[in-house]
N, C-alpha and C positions, 0 to 999 in steps of 0.2 A: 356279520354286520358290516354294510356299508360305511364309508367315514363319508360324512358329505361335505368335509370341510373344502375348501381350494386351494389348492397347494400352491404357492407361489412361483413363477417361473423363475430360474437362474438370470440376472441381468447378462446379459449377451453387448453390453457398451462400457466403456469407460469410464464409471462417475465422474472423475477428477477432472478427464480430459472433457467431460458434457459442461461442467461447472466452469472450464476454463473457455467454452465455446459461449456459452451463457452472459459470462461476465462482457466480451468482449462486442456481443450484442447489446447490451444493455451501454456498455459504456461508448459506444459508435452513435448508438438511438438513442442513449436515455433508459428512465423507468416508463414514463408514459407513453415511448414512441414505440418501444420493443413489445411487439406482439405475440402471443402465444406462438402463434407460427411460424415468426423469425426466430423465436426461441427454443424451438425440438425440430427447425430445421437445421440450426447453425448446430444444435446437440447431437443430430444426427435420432434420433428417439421420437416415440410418439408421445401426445399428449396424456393416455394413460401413463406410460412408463414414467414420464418426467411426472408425475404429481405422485406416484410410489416412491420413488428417489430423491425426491425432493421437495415436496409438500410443493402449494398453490403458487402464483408466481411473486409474491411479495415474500413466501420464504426462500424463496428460490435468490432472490436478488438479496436476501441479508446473508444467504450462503456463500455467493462469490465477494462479497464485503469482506465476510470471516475469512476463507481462501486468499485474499487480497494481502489483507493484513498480516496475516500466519506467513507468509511464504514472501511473497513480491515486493511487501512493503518494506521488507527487514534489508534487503541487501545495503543501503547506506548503511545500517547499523551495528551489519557483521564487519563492513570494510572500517569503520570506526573502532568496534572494540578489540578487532586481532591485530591492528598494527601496535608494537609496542613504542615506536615514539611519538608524542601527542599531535605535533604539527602533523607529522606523517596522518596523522589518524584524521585529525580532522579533513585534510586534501583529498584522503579517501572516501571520505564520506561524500564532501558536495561532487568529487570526480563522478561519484558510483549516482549519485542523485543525476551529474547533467546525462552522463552516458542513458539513464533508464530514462532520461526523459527525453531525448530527443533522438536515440536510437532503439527503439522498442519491437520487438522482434513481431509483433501483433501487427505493426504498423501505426499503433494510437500511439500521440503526443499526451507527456504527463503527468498524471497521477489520477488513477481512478479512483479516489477515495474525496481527492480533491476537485475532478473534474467532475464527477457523475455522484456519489455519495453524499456530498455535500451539498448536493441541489435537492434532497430530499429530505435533509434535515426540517423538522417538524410539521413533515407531510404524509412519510411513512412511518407510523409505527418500528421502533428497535434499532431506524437508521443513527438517532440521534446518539442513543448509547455506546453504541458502535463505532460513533465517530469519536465522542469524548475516552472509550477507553484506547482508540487509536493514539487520542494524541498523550494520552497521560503517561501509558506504555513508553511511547517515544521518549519523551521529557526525563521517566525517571531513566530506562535506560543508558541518555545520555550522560545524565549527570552522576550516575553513578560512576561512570569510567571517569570523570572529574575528582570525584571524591577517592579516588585509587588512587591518581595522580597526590593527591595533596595529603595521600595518607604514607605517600611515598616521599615528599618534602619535594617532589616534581614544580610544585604548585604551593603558595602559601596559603596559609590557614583560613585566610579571610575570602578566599577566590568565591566567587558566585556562582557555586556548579549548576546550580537549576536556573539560574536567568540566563548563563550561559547557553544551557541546553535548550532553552526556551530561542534563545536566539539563533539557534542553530537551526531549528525546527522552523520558524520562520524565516530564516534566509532559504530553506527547502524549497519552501511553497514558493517564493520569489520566482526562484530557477525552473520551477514547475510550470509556473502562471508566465513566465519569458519564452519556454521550450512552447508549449501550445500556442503560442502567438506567433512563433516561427523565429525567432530568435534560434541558432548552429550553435552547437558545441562549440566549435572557438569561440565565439562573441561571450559565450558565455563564460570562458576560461578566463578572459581576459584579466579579470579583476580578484582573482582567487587568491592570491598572496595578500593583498590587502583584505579582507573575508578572512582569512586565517588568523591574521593579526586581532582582527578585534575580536575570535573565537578566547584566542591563547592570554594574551596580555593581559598583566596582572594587573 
C-alpha cells in the first residue's frame, strides 16, 4: 500500500537568521511597504517555504516583534541587572541603550519596536499585546532590581522602584527617538551623570 501523504522537505535555510532578514525589511520599509518579495528575498526562501515557516506575512511580522523582544531588546537589561553597583547599573543600561541605538550592526537607527511596532498598534491584530507585554516586562524587570536594592538597605524603604523603572524606561525611548534623528553617541552621553542622579536619589 501506497502512503499518499507528502512528506515535508528538510528546511535547507536558517529560520532564525530568515526572521532576522525579515525583521530588518520590515523595519527599513515598514509593514505596509515590505513586500512579499522583499521579504523571502532579503530571507533568502521562497514564498512557499516562508508561509511553512512561518505563517502569512502579518505572522511573519509578530514573529520578528517576539524575536525582537526575546533577544535584542534585553541587552539594556542584562547590562542593568549583572552590574552589582546601582549607579554602575544604571550607566549600563542607558550606555548599552545609546551604543544599540546609534551603532547597530543592521545599520537601522533605534528601537524597532519603537520605530516600526509601534506604528502598528491598533492596526495589526497582536501588535498591541505585544507591545504592552514589552513594556510591562521591562517595568517589572526594572524595578525588581530596585526592590533587591532596598531589600539590601542599598535604597530606603520608601524608594519608588516602579516609577523609577518607569522612568527609566522612558528616558530609553528619549535616547531612541534622539539616536533616529541623528543625534552621536557623545551628544548623547553628555548628560548621563545627571540621568543617573534622578534614576538613583532617594
Amino acid at each position: 500500500m501506497n502512503d499518499t501523504k507528502k512528506i515535508g522537505r528538510p528546511r535547507n535555510f536558517d529560520a532564525d537568521e530568515a526572521l532576522l532578514a525579515a525583521m530588518q525589511v520590515f523595519w527599513s520599509k515598514g509593514y505596509d511597504g515590505a513586500s512579499l518579495k522583499d521579504l523571502t528575498r532579503a530571507m533568502g526562501i521562497s514564498g512557499p517555504s516562508m508561509y511553512a515557516a512561518f505563517g502569512d506575512k502579518r505572522e511573519l511580522y509578530l514573529k520578528t516583534i517576539d524575536r525582537y523582544s526575546d533577544v535584542n531588546g534585553c541587552a539594556p537589561i542584562i547590562a542593568f541587572e549583572s552590574e552589582p553597583n546601582l549607579r554602575q547599573a544604571v550607566r549600563g543600561f542607558f550606555e548599552a541603550v545609546i551604543n544599540y541605538s546609534t551603532d547597530h550592526e543592521n545599520g537601522m537607527r533605534g528601537c524597532f519596536l519603537a520605530s516600526c511596532a509601534a506604528t502598528n498598534v491598533g492596526e495589526i491584530e497582536g501588535v498591541e499585546a505585544r507591545m504592552v507585554n514589552a513594556i510591562n516586562e521591562t517595568d517589572t524587570r526594572l524595578a525588581k532590581r530596585f526592590d533587591a536594592e532596598k531589600a539590601k538597605g542599598n535604597l530606603p524603604a520608601d524608594f519608588p522602584s516602579l516609577a523609577r523603572a518607569r522612568l527609566m524606561f522612558d528616558m530609553r525611548q528619549g535616547y531612541v527617538f534622539r539616536s533616529r534623528a541623528g543625534w552621536k553617541a557623545n551628544e548623547l552621553l553628555e548628560d548621563i551623570e545627571h540621568r543617573i542622579d534622578m534614576i538613583v536619589s532617594a
